[in-house]
C-alpha positions as CSV (number, residue, x, y, z in Angstrom):
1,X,0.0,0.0,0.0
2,X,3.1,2.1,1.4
3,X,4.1,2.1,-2.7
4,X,1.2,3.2,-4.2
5,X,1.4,6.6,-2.8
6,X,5.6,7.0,-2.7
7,X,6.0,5.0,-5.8
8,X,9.2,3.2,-6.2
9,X,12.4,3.0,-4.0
10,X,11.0,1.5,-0.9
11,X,12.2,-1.0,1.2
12,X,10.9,-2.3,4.4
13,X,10.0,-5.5,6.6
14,X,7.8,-4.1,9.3
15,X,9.2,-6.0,12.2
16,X,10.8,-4.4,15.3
17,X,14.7,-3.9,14.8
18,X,14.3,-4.0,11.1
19,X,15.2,-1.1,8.6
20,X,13.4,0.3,6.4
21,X,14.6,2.9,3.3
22,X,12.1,5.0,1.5
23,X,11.9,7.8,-1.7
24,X,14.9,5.9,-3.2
25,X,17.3,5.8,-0.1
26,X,16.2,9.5,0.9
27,X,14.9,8.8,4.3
28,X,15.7,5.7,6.6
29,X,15.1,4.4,9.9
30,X,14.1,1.5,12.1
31,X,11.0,0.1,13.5
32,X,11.2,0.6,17.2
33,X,7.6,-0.7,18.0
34,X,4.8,-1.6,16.0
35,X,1.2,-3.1,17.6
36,X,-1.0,-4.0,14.9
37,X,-3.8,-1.4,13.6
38,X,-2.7,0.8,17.2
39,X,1.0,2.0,16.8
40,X,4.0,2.0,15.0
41,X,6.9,4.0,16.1
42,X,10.1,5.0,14.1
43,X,13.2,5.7,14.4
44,X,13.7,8.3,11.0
45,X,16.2,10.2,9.2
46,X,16.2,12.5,6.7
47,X,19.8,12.0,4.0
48,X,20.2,15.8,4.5
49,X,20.1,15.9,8.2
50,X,23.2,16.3,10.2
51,X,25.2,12.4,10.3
52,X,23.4,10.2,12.7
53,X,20.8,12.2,13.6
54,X,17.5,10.7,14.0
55,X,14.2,12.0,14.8
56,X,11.2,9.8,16.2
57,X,7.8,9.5,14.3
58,X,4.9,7.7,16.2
59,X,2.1,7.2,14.3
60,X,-1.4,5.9,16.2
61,X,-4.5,4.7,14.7
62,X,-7.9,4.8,16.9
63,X,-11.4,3.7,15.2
64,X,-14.8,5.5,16.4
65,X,-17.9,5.0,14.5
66,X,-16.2,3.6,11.6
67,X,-14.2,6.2,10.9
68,X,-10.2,6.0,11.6
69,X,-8.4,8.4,12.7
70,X,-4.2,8.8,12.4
71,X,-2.4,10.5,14.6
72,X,1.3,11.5,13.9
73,X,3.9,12.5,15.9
74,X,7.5,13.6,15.2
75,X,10.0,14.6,17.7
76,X,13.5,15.6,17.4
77,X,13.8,17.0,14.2
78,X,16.5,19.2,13.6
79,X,15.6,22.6,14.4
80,X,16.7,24.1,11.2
81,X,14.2,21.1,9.2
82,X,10.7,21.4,10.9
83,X,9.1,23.5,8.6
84,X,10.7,21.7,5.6
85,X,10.0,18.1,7.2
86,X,6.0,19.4,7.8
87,X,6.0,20.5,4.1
88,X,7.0,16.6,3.2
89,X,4.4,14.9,5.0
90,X,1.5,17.3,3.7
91,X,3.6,16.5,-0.3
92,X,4.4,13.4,-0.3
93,X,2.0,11.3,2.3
94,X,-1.3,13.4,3.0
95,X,-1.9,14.7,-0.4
96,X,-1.1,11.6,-2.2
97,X,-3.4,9.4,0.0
98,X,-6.1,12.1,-0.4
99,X,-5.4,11.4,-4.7
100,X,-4.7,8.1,-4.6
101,X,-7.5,6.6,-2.4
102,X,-10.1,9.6,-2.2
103,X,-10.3,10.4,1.2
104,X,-8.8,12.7,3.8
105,X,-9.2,14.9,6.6
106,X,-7.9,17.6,8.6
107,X,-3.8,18.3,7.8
108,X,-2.0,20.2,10.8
Protein backbone atom coordinates (compact mmCIF):
# COMPACT_ATOMS: atom_id res chain seq x y z
CA UNK A 1 0.00 0.00 0.00
CA UNK A 2 3.06 2.15 1.44
CA UNK A 3 4.13 2.12 -2.65
CA UNK A 4 1.20 3.23 -4.21
CA UNK A 5 1.39 6.62 -2.75
CA UNK A 6 5.60 7.04 -2.73
CA UNK A 7 6.04 4.99 -5.77
CA UNK A 8 9.22 3.19 -6.18
CA UNK A 9 12.35 2.95 -4.05
CA UNK A 10 11.03 1.48 -0.86
CA UNK A 11 12.20 -0.97 1.17
CA UNK A 12 10.94 -2.27 4.40
CA UNK A 13 10.00 -5.48 6.59
CA UNK A 14 7.76 -4.11 9.28
CA UNK A 15 9.24 -6.01 12.21
CA UNK A 16 10.81 -4.41 15.31
CA UNK A 17 14.68 -3.87 14.81
CA UNK A 18 14.28 -4.01 11.08
CA UNK A 19 15.22 -1.06 8.62
CA UNK A 20 13.42 0.26 6.37
CA UNK A 21 14.62 2.87 3.30
CA UNK A 22 12.08 5.00 1.48
CA UNK A 23 11.90 7.75 -1.74
CA UNK A 24 14.89 5.94 -3.20
CA UNK A 25 17.27 5.79 -0.13
CA UNK A 26 16.23 9.52 0.89
CA UNK A 27 14.85 8.77 4.25
CA UNK A 28 15.70 5.75 6.57
CA UNK A 29 15.12 4.40 9.89
CA UNK A 30 14.13 1.46 12.12
CA UNK A 31 10.99 0.15 13.53
CA UNK A 32 11.25 0.56 17.15
CA UNK A 33 7.56 -0.70 18.00
CA UNK A 34 4.79 -1.59 15.99
CA UNK A 35 1.16 -3.10 17.60
CA UNK A 36 -1.01 -4.02 14.87
CA UNK A 37 -3.80 -1.43 13.63
CA UNK A 38 -2.73 0.75 17.18
CA UNK A 39 0.99 2.05 16.82
CA UNK A 40 4.01 2.03 14.99
CA UNK A 41 6.91 3.98 16.13
CA UNK A 42 10.06 4.98 14.13
CA UNK A 43 13.24 5.73 14.43
CA UNK A 44 13.72 8.31 11.04
CA UNK A 45 16.18 10.21 9.22
CA UNK A 46 16.24 12.48 6.67
CA UNK A 47 19.76 12.00 4.00
CA UNK A 48 20.20 15.76 4.54
CA UNK A 49 20.14 15.91 8.22
CA UNK A 50 23.21 16.25 10.23
CA UNK A 51 25.23 12.40 10.27
CA UNK A 52 23.35 10.21 12.74
CA UNK A 53 20.83 12.22 13.63
CA UNK A 54 17.54 10.70 13.96
CA UNK A 55 14.20 11.97 14.81
CA UNK A 56 11.20 9.78 16.22
CA UNK A 57 7.83 9.49 14.30
CA UNK A 58 4.93 7.72 16.22
CA UNK A 59 2.11 7.17 14.29
CA UNK A 60 -1.43 5.91 16.22
CA UNK A 61 -4.52 4.69 14.67
CA UNK A 62 -7.86 4.77 16.88
CA UNK A 63 -11.38 3.66 15.17
CA UNK A 64 -14.82 5.53 16.37
CA UNK A 65 -17.94 4.99 14.52
CA UNK A 66 -16.16 3.63 11.58
CA UNK A 67 -14.24 6.17 10.93
CA UNK A 68 -10.18 6.02 11.58
CA UNK A 69 -8.40 8.43 12.73
CA UNK A 70 -4.22 8.79 12.40
CA UNK A 71 -2.39 10.45 14.62
CA UNK A 72 1.25 11.46 13.85
CA UNK A 73 3.93 12.47 15.93
CA UNK A 74 7.52 13.61 15.15
CA UNK A 75 10.01 14.58 17.72
CA UNK A 76 13.54 15.61 17.42
CA UNK A 77 13.80 17.05 14.19
CA UNK A 78 16.53 19.24 13.60
CA UNK A 79 15.58 22.57 14.42
CA UNK A 80 16.74 24.14 11.16
CA UNK A 81 14.21 21.09 9.17
CA UNK A 82 10.67 21.45 10.92
CA UNK A 83 9.07 23.48 8.61
CA UNK A 84 10.72 21.68 5.59
CA UNK A 85 10.00 18.14 7.24
CA UNK A 86 6.03 19.41 7.81
CA UNK A 87 6.01 20.49 4.08
CA UNK A 88 6.98 16.64 3.20
CA UNK A 89 4.39 14.91 4.99
CA UNK A 90 1.53 17.32 3.70
CA UNK A 91 3.61 16.48 -0.33
CA UNK A 92 4.43 13.39 -0.28
CA UNK A 93 2.04 11.30 2.25
CA UNK A 94 -1.31 13.43 3.01
CA UNK A 95 -1.94 14.74 -0.41
CA UNK A 96 -1.14 11.58 -2.16
CA UNK A 97 -3.36 9.35 0.03
CA UNK A 98 -6.13 12.11 -0.39
CA UNK A 99 -5.37 11.35 -4.68
CA UNK A 100 -4.75 8.14 -4.61
CA UNK A 101 -7.52 6.56 -2.43
CA UNK A 102 -10.08 9.59 -2.25
CA UNK A 103 -10.30 10.41 1.24
CA UNK A 104 -8.84 12.69 3.79
CA UNK A 105 -9.20 14.91 6.58
CA UNK A 106 -7.86 17.60 8.64
CA UNK A 107 -3.82 18.31 7.83
CA UNK A 108 -2.04 20.24 10.83
Amino acid sequence: MVEAYMGSGITFDATKGERFSLAGGNIVGDFVELIPDQKLVMRWRVKTWPPEHYSQVTIELSDKEGTTTLNLKQTGVPEAEVTKTKEGWKENYWNRMRQIFGFGGRIF
